[in-house]
N, C-alpha and C positions, 0 to 999 in steps of 0.2 A: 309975316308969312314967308316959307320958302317955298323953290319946287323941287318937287324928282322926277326922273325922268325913267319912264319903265322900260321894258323891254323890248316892247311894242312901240316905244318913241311917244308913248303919252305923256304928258304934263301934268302933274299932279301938283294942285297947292294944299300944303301941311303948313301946321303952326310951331316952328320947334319948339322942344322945352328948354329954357336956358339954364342955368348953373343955381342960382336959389329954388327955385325948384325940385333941381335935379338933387341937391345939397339935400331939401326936407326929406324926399322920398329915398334917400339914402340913409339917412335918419334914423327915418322909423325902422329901416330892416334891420340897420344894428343895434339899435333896441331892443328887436326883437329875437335876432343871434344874440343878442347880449343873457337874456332872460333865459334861454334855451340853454344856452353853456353852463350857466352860473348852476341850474339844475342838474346837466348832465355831471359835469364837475363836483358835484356835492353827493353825487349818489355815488359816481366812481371811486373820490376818495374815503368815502364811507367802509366801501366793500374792499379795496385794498388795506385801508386799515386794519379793514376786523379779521383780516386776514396776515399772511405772513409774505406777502408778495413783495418785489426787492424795490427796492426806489428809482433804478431804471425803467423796471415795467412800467412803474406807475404817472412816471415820465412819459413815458413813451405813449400811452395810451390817453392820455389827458393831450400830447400835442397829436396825434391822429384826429383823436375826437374835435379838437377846433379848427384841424384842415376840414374834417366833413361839411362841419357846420358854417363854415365861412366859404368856404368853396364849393363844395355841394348845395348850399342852399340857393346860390344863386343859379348857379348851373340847369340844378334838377327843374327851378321854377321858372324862368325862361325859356326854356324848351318845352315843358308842356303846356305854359300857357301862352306861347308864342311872342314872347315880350315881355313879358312881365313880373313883376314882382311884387310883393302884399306892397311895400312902400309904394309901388308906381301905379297899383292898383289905384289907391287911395286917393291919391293926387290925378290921375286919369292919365296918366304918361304909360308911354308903348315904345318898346323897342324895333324896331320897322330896319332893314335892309334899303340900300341907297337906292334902288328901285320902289320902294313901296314895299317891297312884298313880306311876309314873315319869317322871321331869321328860324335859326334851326340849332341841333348840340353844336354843330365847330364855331356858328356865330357867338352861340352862349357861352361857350369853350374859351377860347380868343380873349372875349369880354372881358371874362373874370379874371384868367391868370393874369391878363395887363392892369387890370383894378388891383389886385393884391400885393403883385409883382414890380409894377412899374410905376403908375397913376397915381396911388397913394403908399406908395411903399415906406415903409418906417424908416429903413436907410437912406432917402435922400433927404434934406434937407429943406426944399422945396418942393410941393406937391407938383409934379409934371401933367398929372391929369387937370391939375387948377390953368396952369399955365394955358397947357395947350388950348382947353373949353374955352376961355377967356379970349382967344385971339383967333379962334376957329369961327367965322361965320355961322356957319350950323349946328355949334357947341359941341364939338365931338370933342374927345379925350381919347389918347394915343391908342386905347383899349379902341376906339370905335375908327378910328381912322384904320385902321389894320384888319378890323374883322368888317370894315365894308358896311359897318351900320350908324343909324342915327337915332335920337329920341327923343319924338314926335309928342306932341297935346294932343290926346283923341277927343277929348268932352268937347274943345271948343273946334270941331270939324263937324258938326252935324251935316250930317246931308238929306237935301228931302227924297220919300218915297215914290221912285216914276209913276206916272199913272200907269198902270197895268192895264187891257183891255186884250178882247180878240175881233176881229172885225166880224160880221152877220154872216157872212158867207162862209165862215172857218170855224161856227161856234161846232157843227156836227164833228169836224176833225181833230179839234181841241179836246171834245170829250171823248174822242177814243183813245187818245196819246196813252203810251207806256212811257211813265215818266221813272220805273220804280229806279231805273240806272242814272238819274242825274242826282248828280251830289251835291250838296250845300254848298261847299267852296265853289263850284262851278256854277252854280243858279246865284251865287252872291256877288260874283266876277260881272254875269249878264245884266243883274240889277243893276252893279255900279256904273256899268257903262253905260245904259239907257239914262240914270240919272245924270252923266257926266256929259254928255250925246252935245246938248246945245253949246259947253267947255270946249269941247276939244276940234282940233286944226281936222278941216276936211281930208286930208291923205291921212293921216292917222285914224279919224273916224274909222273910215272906209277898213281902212285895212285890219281895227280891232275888233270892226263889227261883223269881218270876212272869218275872222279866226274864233270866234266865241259863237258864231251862227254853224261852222261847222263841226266843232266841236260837241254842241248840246244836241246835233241833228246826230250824231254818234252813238248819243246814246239813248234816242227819243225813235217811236216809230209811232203811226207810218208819217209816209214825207209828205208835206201839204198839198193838197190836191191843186192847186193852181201857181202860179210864180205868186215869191212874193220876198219883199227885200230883210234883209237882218234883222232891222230894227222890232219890225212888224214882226215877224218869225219869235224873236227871242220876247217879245212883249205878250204874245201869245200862250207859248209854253209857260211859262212866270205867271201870266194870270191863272190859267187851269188848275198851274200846284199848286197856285196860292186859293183858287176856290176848295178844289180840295181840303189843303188843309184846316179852311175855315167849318168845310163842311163836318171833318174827324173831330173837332175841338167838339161842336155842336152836337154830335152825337154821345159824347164823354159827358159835357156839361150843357144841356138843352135847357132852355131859356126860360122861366117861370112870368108867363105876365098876369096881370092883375088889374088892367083897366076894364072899362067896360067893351070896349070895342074887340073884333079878333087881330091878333096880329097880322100884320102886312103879308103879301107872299112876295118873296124879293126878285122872282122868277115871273111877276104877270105882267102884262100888256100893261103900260104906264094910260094912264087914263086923264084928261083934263086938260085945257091949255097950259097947264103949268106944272105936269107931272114930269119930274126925272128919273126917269129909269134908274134903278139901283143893279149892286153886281158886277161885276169884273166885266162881263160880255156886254153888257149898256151900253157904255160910251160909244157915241157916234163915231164911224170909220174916219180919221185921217187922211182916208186914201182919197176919197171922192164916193159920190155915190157907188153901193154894193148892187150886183146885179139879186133880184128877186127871187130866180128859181136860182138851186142849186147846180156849183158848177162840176161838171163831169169831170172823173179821172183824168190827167193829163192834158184838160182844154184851155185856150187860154182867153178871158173877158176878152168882148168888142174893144180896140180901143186903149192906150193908156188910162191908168188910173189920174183923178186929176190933184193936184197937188195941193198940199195943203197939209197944217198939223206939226206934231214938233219932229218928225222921220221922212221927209219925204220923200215919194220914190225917184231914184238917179233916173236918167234920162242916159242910155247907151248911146256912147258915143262913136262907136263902129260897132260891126257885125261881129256878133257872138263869134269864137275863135274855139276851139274843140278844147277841154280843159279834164284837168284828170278830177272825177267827181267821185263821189263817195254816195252809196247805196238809196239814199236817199236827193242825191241829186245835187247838192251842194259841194263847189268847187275846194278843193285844199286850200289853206293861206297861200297868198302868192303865185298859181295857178293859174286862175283868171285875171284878166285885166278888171283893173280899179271901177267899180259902178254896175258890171256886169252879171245884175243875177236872175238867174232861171228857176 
């Protein structure tokens, strides 16, 4: 296991991929350029043949054609699949930036000309890309030390699903949310930090959970009718999309049963000493007991919430201080002091 360290000062542990590995899945892609030229090449010189075309043309377009294909193919596949390539596919390897994040054209750019150019260049003698992976700790080759990236094992990183929930008091304001402006990269960012929540160092917490709670409240309306901290906030919105989208799948493909009993309804009052609530909105609040009636616009519960759960609420440690907030109430990164939420 290595780490990386994000941008945000989070600690990230990743498994890199070493050099036999990296070796197979390089492998297969030039088997797979291989296959691809060997055709291209054979229909090229077909058609120049049956033609009267001069033998530098056909020179010349037979070495274009293997820069495309040996150089474009990495290029074009890395970039749109963020990492990757069929060989790295196969083997579960990703190309990832020294932060965690996903490289882009100048990383994928970089990569290759040092892969063709430098790393395994036909003109050196010894492979410099071997050398360097081999004596680099995180197996980079001169191609990755330069464009700033590494290549990470994703299959053996499973992470598990946070529990997702809204607390009783929030379910009416969950289901009005306008979610259609949050984006997948950004609802995926929120996931991994609720999953990553009990990992990471409390000042980093704090201040990841300050910048991704304001962030998803940017593009999420209206702002929750009572205080209530990140964790809770971003665990909220993530359930709602994710009922939603259980409920769209469910409307496309609805459920065929066939026993003799009617189906469950996953929405009723759990019944039994030993019934548990089904649903995103089930799970018992974290915070402490929820107040009964509904709380009014801008009111705030009797009382701290009581502690408990895997988020629990900070405890201000001075008096709220005027901070610059955004439409819905939540401070900018770094704006307010650390713990401080309204």
């Amino acid at each position: 296991m290595s780490q990386l360290v994000t941008g945000e000062a989070v600690v990230l542990q990743v498994r890199i991929a070493r050099m036999p590995t990296r070796a197979l899945a390089c492998a297969i892609d030039v088997i797979l350029q291989g296959v691809v030229l060997g055709v291209l090449i054979s229909l090229l010189a077909g058609f120049l043949l049956g033609g009267d075309a001069s033998e530098a043309l056909a020179v010349a377009l037979i070495f274009v054609t293997v820069l495309v294909i040996v150089l474009g193919y990495r290029v074009v596949m890395e970039t749109l699949t963020r990492g990757r390539t069929l060989g790295k596919m196969v083997l579960g390897l990703k190309v990832v930036r020294d932060d965690g994040s996903s490289i882009r054209f100048r990383h994928a750019l970089v990569r290759t000309l040092f892969w063709f150019f430098v790393d395994f260049a036909p003109w050196f003698a010894a492979s410099p890309g071997i050398v360097a992976s081999l004596m680099n700790k995180q197996g980079k080759r001169i191609g990755d030390m330069v464009a700033g990236t590494v290549v990470i094992r994703e299959r053996h990183q499973p992470m598990a699903s946070p529990p997702l929930f809204v607390p009783g008091h929030l379910v009416q304001w969950a289901q009005s949310l306008e979610l259609s402006r949050l984006s997948d990269e950004l609802a995926n960012a929120a996931r991994e930090y609720l999953a990553r929540y009990t990992e990471l160092l409390p000042g980093a917490r704090d201040a990841l959970g300050d910048a991704l709670a304001y962030q998803v409240s940017e593009v999420t309306a209206p702002a929750p009718p009572v205080p209530i901290v990140a964790p809770a906030f971003l665990s909220a919105v993530l359930a709602e999309r994710r009922r939603r989208e259980l409920n769209r799948l469910a409307l496309r493909h609805p459920p065929v049963h066939t026993g003799p009993f009617p189906p469950p309804n996953p929405y009723a009052a759990p019944t039994g000493p030993y019934a548990v609530p089904a649903g995103p909105f089930a799970p018992p609040s974290p915070y402490g007991a929820q107040p009964s009636t509904p709380v009014g616009l801008g009111t705030v519960p009797a009382g701290p919430p009581a502690p408990g759960g895997p988020f629990p609420a900070p405890v201000p440690a001075a008096p709220y201080r005027p901070a610059a907030v955004n439409a819905q109430g939540w401070a900018a990164p770094g704006s307010n002091e650390a713990g401080q939420w309204f």
